[in-house]
N, C-alpha and C positions, 0 to 999 in steps of 0.2 A: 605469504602473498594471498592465501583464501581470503584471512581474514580482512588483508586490507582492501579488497576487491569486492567484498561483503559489504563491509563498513562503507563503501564508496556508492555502492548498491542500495542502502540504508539515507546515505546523504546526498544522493541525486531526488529518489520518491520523496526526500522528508522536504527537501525543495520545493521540489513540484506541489506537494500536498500544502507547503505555506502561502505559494503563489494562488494556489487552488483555493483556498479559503479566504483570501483578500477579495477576490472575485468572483468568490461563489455567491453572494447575492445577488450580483450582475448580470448573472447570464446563467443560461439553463443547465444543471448538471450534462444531461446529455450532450448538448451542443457544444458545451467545454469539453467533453470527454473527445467529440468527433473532433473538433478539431484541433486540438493539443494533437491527437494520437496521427491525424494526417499529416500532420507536419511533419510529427515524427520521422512517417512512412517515406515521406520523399526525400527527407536527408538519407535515414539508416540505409533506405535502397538504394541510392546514389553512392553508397559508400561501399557496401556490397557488390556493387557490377563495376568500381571501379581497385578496389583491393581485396575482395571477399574470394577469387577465384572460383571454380567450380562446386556449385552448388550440391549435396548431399540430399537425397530425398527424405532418410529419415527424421535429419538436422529442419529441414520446412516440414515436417509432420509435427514433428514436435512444438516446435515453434506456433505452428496454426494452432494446435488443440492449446498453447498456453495466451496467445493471443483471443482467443475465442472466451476464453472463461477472463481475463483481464480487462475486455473492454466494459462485460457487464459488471464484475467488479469496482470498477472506477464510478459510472452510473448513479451503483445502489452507496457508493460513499461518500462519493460528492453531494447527492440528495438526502443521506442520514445528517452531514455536515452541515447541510444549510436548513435542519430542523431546530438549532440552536444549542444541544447541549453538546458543546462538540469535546469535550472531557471521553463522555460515557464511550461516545463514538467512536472513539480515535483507542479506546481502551478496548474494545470489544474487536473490534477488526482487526487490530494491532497482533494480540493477545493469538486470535485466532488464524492470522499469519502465521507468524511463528511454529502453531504446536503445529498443524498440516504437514509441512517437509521435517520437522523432526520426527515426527512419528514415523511416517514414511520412510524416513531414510534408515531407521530403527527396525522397522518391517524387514528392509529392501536386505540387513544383515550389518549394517555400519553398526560399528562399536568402537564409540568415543572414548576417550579414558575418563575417570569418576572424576576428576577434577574436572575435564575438558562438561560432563554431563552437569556436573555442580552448577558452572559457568552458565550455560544453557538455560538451566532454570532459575537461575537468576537477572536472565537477559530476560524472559518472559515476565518477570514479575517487574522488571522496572520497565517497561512497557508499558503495563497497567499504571504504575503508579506516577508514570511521569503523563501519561494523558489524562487520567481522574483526579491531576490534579486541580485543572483549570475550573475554574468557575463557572456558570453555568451564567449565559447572557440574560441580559436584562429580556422579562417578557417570554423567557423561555418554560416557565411552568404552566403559561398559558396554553402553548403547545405542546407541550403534557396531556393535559387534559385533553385536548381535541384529539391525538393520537392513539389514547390507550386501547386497548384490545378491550371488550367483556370487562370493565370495570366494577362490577360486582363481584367477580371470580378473585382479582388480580388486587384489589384494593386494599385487603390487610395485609400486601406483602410487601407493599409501597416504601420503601427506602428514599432517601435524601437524595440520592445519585439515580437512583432509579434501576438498579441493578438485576432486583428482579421484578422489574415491572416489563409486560409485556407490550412495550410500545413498539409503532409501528419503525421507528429508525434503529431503535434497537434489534428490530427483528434484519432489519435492511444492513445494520452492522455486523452482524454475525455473519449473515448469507457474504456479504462483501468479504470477509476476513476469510470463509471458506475459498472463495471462489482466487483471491489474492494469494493463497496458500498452495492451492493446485494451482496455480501460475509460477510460481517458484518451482514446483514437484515437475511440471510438465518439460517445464524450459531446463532444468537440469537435469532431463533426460539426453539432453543435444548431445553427443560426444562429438565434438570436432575441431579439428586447426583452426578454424576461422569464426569465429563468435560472429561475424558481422551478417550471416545466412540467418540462423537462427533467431538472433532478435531482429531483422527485417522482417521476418517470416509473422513474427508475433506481432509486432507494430502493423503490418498490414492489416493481420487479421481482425486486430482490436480496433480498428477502426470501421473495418468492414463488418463487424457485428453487432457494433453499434451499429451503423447504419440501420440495420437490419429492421429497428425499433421505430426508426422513423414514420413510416407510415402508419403507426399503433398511437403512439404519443404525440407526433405531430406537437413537436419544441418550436420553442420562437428563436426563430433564427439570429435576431437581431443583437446584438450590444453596444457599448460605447467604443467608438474608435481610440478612447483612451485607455482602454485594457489591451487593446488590442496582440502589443509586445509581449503581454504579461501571458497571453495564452501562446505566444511562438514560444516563452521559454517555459511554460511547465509543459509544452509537446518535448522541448530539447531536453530539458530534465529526468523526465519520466523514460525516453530513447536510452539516456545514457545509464538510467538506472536498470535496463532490460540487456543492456549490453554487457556491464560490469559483472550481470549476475552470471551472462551465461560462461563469461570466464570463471568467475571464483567455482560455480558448480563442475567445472571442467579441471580444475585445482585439487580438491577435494572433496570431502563427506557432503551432503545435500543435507542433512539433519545441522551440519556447524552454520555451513552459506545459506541455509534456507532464516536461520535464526536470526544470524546477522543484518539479511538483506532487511529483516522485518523489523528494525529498529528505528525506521522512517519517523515514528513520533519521536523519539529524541532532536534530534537535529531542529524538526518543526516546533518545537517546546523553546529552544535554543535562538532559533529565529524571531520565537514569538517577544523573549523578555530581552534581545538587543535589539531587534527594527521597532515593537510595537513598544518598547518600552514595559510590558508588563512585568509584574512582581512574582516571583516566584513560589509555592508554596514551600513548607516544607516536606510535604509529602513529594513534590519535584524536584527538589532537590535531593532529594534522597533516593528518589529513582534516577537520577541520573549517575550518581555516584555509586548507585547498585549495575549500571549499566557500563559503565566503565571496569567495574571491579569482575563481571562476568566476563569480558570482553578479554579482559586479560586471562581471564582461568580457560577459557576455551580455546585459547591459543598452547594449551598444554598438551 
């Protein structure tokens, strides 16, 4: 049951994260972020004051400190996404989901079995390999260039993918990937009977910390009324994937459920070559079947 609450975890974000990038050119990271996540807030709440029963205060501590660092996570990912090489980005944030609550949970004294740990790093690595595989949009090296940090420092390390090139989305992917990871670490802190306190607690807060930004960036409010659906359901998406987690973390090991939940680019990889029609590589294909083959071994 962790894992399948994990994996359900993984396939509500990798949702949300598809829809997210249909209409991330559309409308302003921030403003998508705010409002996916308020929607959220008034279902998940709704759902909490009517089956959530009495609230725990350290269940909304936790919750707030994981909604706090999730809404600015979302922000810096949504905005590395709509810088165009969304391979790098989705492999670096991905990547660094994942190791956060497995380290942690490794600190905290969890001890997986060698299989169950094999698994693990094998789910990290098809991560990488099923978001580096995509292509890199048309017009996207232009945005390269205009990006790069100190391009005299950084320019004989320049790779094809951009791996270790210090651009500006790639630095906004890492930070994203951290901040996404103690989002997992914080929220399966929660212990409690009622998951529906605890991801209320975080949906609130992620949206109320976005906010926060508003008067600094001052986003354009405005978008097509024809996305408009498309942001109620990566708010419903994104809710359901904060909700599944705080079960599975409530399941078991935070290092197994934090690994899993961060498999969101699979699913989104999956969406991309049946709705958009794209071609897979092999390097995708192979992390996806490396992601299955882990999925299984850490269920050991």
């Amino acid at each position: 049951m962790l894992l399948l609450f994990g994996l359900l975890t993984a396939l509500s974000f990798g949702v949300a994260d598809f829809l997210a990038g249909l209409v991330g050119k559309k409308i302003s990271p921030l403003t998508l972020t705010l409002y996916s996540q308020a929607i959220g807030s008034v279902i998940i709440t709704g759902l909490a004051l009517l089956l959530g029963g009495v609230p725990v205060f350290s269940d909304l501590a936790w919750g707030a400190a994981a909604g706090c660092v999730l809404g600015t996570g979302f922000i810096l990912y949504y905005k590395a996404l709509s810088a165009g090489r969304m391979g790098v980005v989705a492999a670096v944030t991905g990547v660094g989901t994942a190791i956060i609550p497995f380290s942690v949970g490794l600190l905290l004294g969890e001890q997986p079995s060698t299989i169950a740990l094999v698994g693990i790093m094998l789910v990290i690595l098809s991560i990488a390999l099923v978001s580096t595989g995509n292509k890199s949009e048309p017009g996207s090296e232009k945005d390269v260039d205009e990006n790069v940090i100190s391009p005299s420092l950084f320019s004989r390390y320049r790779f094809q993918r951009g791996f270790l090139v210090c651009h500006r989305d790639v630095i906004q992917a890492a930070v994203a990937g951290l901040w996404l990871g103690f989002f997992f670490v914080f929220l399966g802190q929660a212990q409690t009977t009622s998951p529906l306190w605890p991801a209320a607690s975080a949906t609130v807060f992620s949206a109320l910390s976005v906010a926060v930004f508003i008067p600094f960036l001052k986003p354009d409010w405005g978008f097509s009324k024809k996305i408009r659906w498309v942001i109620v359901a990566v708010g419903i998406c994104q809710t359901l994937g904060t909700l599944t987690f705080v079960v599975a973390a409530n399941l078991g090991m935070l290092s197994v459920a934090g690994v899993a939940g961060a498999l969101s680019p699979v699913p989104t990889a999956i969406l991309a070559f049946l709705v958009l029609k794209e071609q897979p590589s092999w390097v995708q294909v192979v992390g996806i079947l490396a992601a299955l083959s882990g999925v299984v071994m850490m269920n050991a």
